[in-house]
C-alpha positions as CSV (number, residue, x, y, z in Angstrom):
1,X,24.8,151.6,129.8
2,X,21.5,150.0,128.1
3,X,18.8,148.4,130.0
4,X,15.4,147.8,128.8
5,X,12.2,146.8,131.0
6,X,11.0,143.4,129.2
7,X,7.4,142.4,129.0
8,X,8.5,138.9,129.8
9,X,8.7,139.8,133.4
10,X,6.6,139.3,136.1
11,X,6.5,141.3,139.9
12,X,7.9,140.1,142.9
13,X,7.5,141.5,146.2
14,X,9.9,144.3,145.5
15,X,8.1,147.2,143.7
16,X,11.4,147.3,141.8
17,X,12.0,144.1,140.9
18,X,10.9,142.0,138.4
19,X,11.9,138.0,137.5
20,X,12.6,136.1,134.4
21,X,11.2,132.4,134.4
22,X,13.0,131.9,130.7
23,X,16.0,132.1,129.7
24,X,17.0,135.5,128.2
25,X,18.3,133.8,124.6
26,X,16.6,130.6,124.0
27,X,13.0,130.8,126.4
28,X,13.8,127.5,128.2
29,X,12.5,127.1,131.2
30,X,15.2,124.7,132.3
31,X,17.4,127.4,134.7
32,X,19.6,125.7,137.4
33,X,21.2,128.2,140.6
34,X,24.9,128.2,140.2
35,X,26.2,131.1,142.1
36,X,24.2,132.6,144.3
37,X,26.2,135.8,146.0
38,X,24.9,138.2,148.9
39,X,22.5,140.5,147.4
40,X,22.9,144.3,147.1
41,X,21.8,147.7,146.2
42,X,21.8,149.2,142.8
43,X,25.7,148.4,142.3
44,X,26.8,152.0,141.4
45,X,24.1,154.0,143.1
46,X,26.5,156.1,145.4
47,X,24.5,158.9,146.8
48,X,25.2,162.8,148.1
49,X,22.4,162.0,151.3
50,X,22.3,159.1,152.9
51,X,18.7,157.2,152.6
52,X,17.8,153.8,152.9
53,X,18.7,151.8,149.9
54,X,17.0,148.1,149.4
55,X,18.8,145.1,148.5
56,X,18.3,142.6,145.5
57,X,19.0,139.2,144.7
58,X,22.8,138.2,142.7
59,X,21.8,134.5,142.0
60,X,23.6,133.6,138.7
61,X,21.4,130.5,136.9
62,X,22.5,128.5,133.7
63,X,20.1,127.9,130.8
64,X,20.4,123.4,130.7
65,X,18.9,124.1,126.8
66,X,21.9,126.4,125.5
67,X,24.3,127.2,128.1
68,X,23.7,131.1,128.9
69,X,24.4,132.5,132.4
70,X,22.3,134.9,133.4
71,X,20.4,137.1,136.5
72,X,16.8,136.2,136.3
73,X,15.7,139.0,138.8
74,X,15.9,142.4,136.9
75,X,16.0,145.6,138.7
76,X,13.4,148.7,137.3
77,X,15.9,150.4,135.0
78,X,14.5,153.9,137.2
79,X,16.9,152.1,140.2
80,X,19.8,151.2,139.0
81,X,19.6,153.9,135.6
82,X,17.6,156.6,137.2
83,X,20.6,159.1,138.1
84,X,23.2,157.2,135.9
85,X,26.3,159.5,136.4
86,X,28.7,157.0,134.7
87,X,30.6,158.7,131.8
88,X,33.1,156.4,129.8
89,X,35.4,159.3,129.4
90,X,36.0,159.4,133.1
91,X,38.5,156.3,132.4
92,X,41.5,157.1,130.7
93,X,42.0,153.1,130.0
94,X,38.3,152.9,128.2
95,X,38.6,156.5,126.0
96,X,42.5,154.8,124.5
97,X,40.3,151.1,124.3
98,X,37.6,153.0,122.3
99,X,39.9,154.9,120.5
100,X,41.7,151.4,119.2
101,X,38.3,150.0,119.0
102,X,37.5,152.3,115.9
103,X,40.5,151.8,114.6
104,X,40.5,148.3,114.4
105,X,37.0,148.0,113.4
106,X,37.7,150.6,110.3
107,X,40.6,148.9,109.4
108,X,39.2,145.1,109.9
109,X,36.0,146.4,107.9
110,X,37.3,148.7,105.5
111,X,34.5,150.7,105.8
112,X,34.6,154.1,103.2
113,X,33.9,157.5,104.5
114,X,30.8,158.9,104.8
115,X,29.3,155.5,106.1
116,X,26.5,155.6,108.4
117,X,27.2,154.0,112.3
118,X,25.1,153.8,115.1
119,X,26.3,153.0,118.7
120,X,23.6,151.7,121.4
121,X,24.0,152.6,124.7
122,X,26.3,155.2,123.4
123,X,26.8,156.8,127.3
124,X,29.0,160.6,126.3
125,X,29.9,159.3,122.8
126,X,33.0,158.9,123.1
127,X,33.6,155.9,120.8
128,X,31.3,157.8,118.2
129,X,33.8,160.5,118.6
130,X,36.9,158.4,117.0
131,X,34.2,156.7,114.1
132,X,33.6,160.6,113.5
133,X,37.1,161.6,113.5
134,X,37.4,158.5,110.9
135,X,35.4,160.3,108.3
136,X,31.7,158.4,109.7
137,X,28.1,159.7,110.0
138,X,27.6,158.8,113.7
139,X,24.2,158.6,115.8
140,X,24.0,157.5,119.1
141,X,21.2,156.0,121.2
142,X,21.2,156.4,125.0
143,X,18.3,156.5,127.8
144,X,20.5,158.8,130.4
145,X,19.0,161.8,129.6
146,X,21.6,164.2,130.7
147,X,24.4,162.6,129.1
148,X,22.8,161.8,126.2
149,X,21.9,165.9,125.5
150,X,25.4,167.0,126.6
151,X,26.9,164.1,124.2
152,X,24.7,166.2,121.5
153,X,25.7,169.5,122.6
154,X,29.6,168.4,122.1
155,X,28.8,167.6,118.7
156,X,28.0,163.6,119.1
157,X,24.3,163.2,118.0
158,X,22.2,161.1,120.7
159,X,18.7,160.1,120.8
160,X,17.6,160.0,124.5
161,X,16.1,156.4,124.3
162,X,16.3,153.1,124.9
163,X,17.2,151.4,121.4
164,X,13.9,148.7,120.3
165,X,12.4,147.2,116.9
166,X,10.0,150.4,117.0
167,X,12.7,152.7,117.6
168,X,15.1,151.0,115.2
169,X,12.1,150.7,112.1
170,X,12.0,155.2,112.6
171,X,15.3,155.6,112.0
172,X,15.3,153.1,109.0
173,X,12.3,155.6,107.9
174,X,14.2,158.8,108.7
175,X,18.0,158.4,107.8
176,X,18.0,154.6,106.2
177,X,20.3,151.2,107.1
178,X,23.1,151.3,108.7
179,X,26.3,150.3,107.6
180,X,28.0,149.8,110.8
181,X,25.9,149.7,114.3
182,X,27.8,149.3,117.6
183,X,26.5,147.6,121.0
184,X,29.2,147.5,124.2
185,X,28.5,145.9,127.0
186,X,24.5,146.5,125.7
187,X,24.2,143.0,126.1
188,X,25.4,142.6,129.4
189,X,22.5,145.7,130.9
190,X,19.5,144.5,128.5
191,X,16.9,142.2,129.2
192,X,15.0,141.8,126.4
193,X,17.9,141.0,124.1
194,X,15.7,139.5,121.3
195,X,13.4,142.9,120.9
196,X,17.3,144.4,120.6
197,X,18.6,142.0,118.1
198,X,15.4,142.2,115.7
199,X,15.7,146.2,115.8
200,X,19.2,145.3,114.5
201,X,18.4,142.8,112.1
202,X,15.9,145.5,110.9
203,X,18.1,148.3,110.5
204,X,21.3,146.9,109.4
205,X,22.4,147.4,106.0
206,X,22.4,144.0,103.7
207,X,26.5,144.1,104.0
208,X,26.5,145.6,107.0
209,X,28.3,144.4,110.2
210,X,27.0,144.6,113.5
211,X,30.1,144.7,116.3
212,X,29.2,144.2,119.8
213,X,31.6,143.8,123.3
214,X,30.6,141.8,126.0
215,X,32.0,140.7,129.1
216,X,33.3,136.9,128.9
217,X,31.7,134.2,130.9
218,X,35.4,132.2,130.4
219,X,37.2,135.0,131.3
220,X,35.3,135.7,134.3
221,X,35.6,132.3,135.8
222,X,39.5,131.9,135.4
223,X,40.0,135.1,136.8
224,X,37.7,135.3,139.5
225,X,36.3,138.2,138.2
226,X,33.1,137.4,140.5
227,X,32.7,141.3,141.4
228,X,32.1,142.0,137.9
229,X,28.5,140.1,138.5
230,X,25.8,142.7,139.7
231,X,22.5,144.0,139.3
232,X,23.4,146.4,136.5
233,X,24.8,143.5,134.5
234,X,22.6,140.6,133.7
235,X,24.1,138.1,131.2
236,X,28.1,136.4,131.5
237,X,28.2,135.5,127.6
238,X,29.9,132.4,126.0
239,X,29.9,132.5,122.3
240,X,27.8,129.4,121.7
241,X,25.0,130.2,123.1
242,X,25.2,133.7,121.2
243,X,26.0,132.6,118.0
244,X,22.6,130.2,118.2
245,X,20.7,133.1,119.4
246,X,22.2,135.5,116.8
247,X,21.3,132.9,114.2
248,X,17.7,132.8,115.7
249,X,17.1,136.3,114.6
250,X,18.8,136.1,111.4
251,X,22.6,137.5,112.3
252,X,25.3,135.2,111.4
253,X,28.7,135.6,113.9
254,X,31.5,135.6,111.6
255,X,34.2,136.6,114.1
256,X,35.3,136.4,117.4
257,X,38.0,138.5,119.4
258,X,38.9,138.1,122.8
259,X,40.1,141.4,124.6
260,X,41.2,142.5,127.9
261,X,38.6,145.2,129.0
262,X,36.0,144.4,132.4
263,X,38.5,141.4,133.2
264,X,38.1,139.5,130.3
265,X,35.9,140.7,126.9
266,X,34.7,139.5,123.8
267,X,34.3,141.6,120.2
268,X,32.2,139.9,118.1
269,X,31.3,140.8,114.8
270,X,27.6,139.6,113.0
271,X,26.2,140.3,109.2
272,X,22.6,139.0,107.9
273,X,22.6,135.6,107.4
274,X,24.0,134.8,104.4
275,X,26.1,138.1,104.0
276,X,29.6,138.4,102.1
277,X,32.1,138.0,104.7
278,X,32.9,134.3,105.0
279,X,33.3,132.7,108.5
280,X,36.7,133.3,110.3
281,X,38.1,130.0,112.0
282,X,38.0,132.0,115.7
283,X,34.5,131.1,115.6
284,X,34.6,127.4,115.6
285,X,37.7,127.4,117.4
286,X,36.0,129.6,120.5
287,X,33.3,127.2,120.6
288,X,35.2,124.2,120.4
289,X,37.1,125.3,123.4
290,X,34.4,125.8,125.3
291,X,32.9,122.5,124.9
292,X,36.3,121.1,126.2
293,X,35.8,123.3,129.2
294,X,32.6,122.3,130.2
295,X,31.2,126.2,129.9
296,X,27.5,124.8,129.8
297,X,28.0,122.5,132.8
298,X,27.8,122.2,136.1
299,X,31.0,121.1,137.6
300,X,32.9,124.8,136.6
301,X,30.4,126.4,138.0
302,X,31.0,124.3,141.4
303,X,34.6,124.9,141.5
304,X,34.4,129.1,140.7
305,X,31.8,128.8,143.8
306,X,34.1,126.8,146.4
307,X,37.0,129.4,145.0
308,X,34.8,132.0,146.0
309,X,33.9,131.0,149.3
310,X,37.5,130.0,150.0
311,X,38.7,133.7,149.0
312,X,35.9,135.3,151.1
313,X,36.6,133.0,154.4
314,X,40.5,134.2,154.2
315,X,39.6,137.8,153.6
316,X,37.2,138.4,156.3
317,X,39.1,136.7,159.2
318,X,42.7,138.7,158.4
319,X,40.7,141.9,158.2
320,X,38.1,141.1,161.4
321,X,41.6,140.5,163.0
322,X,43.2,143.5,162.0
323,X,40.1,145.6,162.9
324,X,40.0,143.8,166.5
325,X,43.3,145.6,166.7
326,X,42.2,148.6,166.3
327,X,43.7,149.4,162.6
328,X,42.2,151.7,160.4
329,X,40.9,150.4,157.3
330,X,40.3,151.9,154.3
331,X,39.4,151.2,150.6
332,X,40.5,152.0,147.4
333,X,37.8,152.1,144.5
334,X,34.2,153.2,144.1
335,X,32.3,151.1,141.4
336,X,29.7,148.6,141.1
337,X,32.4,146.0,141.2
338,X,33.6,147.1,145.0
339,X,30.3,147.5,145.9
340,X,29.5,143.3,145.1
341,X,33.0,142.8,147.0
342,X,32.2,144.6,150.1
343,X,28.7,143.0,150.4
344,X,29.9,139.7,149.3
345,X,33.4,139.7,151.6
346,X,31.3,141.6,154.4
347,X,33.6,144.2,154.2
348,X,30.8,147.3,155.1
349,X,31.9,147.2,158.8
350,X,35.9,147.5,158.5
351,X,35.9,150.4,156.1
352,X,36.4,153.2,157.6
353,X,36.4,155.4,154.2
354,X,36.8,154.5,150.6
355,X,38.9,156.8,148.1
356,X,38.7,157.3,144.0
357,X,40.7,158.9,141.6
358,X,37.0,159.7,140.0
359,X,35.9,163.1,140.9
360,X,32.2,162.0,140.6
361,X,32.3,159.7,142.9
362,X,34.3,162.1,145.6
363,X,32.1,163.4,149.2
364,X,29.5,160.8,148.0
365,X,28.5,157.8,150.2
366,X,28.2,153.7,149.1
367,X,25.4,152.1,148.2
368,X,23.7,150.3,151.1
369,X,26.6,150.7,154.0
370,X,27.3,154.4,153.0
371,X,30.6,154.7,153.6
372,X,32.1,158.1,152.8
373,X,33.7,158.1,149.1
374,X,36.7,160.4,149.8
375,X,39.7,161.6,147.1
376,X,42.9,159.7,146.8
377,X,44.7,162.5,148.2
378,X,43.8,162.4,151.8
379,X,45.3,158.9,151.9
380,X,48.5,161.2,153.0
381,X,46.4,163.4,155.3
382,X,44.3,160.6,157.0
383,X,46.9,157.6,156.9
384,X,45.1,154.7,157.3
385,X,47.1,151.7,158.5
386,X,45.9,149.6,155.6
387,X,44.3,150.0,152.4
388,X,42.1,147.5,150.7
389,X,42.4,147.5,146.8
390,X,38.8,146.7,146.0
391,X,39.4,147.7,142.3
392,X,42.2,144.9,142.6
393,X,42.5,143.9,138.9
394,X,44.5,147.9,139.2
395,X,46.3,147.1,141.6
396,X,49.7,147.4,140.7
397,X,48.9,150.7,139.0
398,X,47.6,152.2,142.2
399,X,49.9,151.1,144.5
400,X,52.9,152.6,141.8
401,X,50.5,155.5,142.3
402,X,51.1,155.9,146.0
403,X,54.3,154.4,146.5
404,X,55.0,157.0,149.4
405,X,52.5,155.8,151.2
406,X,54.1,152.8,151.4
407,X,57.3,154.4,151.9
408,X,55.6,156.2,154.6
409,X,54.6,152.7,156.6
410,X,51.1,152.3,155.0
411,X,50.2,148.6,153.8
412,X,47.7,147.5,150.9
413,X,45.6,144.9,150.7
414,X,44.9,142.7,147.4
415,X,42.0,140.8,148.0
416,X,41.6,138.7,144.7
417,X,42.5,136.5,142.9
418,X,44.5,135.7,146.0
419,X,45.0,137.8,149.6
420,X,48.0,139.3,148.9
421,X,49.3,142.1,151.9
422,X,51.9,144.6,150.3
């Protein structure tokens, strides 16, 4: 989780909201609509007492200068990051992912013991836990306060701030460059990327490697992986555009790995311009291939939209039918990704309750609809005719999961990538 408030925005009518009128890499002006979804409330601000909650703008736009996709309307970080009770360790799949991640990246690096590695947007440390159980000397940088001081108290050292040039030139003063520094997903929440990037470029050892994960603009195209956009996350990165915009503030990508986390994922891997580690082939080859794909045009951003609107139409007639019946529908996920879903597939009014296997999220209501967040378990006690998987890229794991409910006579739902019932 990283967001920063950029001085490049300007007020709109919302007290909390603020728009771009440039492009968040390259400050073109040229930004075209190409995917404009229903708006919504903070994506992941469930709450314990229901209020009133308002509603912001999802329009995705494409830079005609360089090819990034991007939100231009920003949410004040207070909103969306205010009570941020998110902790990576509450997903099993993401501590093993960050566990491999170090690995990797020691191994891939060959980085001695004893090396120095920051993490941005560190959330409860956990991958700064497996760089310290490699032999590292970790920091972490995180504006969630509470979080950030447990992550502390546990051993994982956190500054509770947002990570900047100013913030990044003190700890050059106070512990020195930094052989490894880490950013995931930190470019998908920041706005002002190019304050981020020169705090990098400033604190980043001469053969140091910067390693960042980001969620991938091909990736979530060809799976329809259109819940993943929200308010929380405002750039879909393709590697071109990044690698200009790296080069920009003196970074040079040298490496490129596609991964499966958030529905599709890139690892990249940057050094100062110039720096020792020559150029892997991925890089060219990534780009080249999304030149063939027409990434920075127009026409696959047409076809993603009709796919959309196609999935939506079939969704909401076979569940208004089912709830015209009577049924009782429930769903199955509480994330800012089923919060997009139910806004966008107008889903708010056939829910009777939503479950989660995250005990966060449990006796806690939606954002905007408030619908009651519930445990898994009372699936058995409540038995609702149908469940809809809104966390549908898991879908075969949860329905393993409850199999007797299916043995029982209960039916799921798979909404995307195509209506599946089950």
């Amino acid at each position: 989780m990283f967001l920063k408030k950029s001085t490049l925005l300007t007020p709109t009518a919302s007290p909390h909201l603020f728009r771009r009128t440039t492009c968040r890499l390259c400050d073109a002006s040229e930004l075209e609509l190409v995917l404009k979804l229903t708006p919504t409330p903070a994506a992941d601000a469930y709450l314990h007492e229901k209020k009133n909650q308002e509603a912001y703008p999802m329009d995705l736009y494409l830079c005609r200068e360089c090819g990034h996709a991007q939100l231009l309307d920003v949410v004040d970080p207070a909103v969306s990051f205010g009570d941020y009770i998110y902790v990576t360790s509450s997903s099993p799949g993401l501590v093993e992912h960050f566990r491999r991640y170090a690995s990797d990246v020691m191994r891939h690096l060959d980085m001695p013991k004893n090396s120095s590695v920051l993490d941005i947007g560190s959330n409860d440390g956990t991958l700064l836990k497996f760089f310290k159980e490699h032999g590292m000397n970790i920091i972490g940088v995180d504006p969630a306060r509470a979080i950030a001081e447990e992550a502390t108290q546990n051993g994982l050292p956190t500054l509770v701030s947002f990570f900047t040039s100013d913030l990044a030139r003190n700890l050059l003063r106070e512990r020195g460059p930094m052989k490894l520094i880490c950013a995931n997903n930190a470019f998908a929440h920041s706005d002002d990327l190019a304050d981020i990037t020169d705090g990098v470029q400033c604190l980043l050892d001469q053969n140091g490697v910067f390693v960042f994960e980001a969620s991938y603009l091909l990736d979530t195209i060809e799976g329809m992986v259109f819940d993943f956009i929200c308010n929380e996350h405002l750039s879909y990165h393709s590697v071109k555009p990044l690698q200009r915009f790296l080069s920009k503030h003196g970074l040079e990508l040298f490496d490129i790995v596609r991964i499966p986390t958030h529905g599709g994922s890139i690892r990249g891997f940057a050094q100062h311009a110039g720096g020792p580690r020559p150029v892997s082939t991925s890089v060219e080859a990534i780009t080249n291939y999304e030149t063939k794909m027409g990434l920075d045009r127009l026409d696959i951003f047409k076809r993603y939209a009709s796919q959309i609107e196609k999935g939506r139409i079939e969704v909401v007639k076979a569940l208004k039918h089912l709830s015209k019946q009577g049924k009782v529908i429930a769903g199955y996920g509480a994330s800012p990704t089923t919060t997009v879903l139910i806004y966008h597939f107008d889903l708010g009014h056939v829910l009777s309750f939503i479950v989660d296997d995250n005990q966060i999220k449990h006796n806690t209501f939606s954002p905007g609809h408030h619908i009651p967040v519930l445990s898994s378990e009372v699936i058995n006690e409540r038995k609702p005719d149908y469940i809809v998987i809104l966390a549908w890229r898991f879908a075969e794991m949860i329905m393993k999961r409850h199999a007797h409910y299916r043995a029982a006579g209960g039916k799921f739902i798979v909404p995307l990538p195509e209506l599946k019932f089950v």
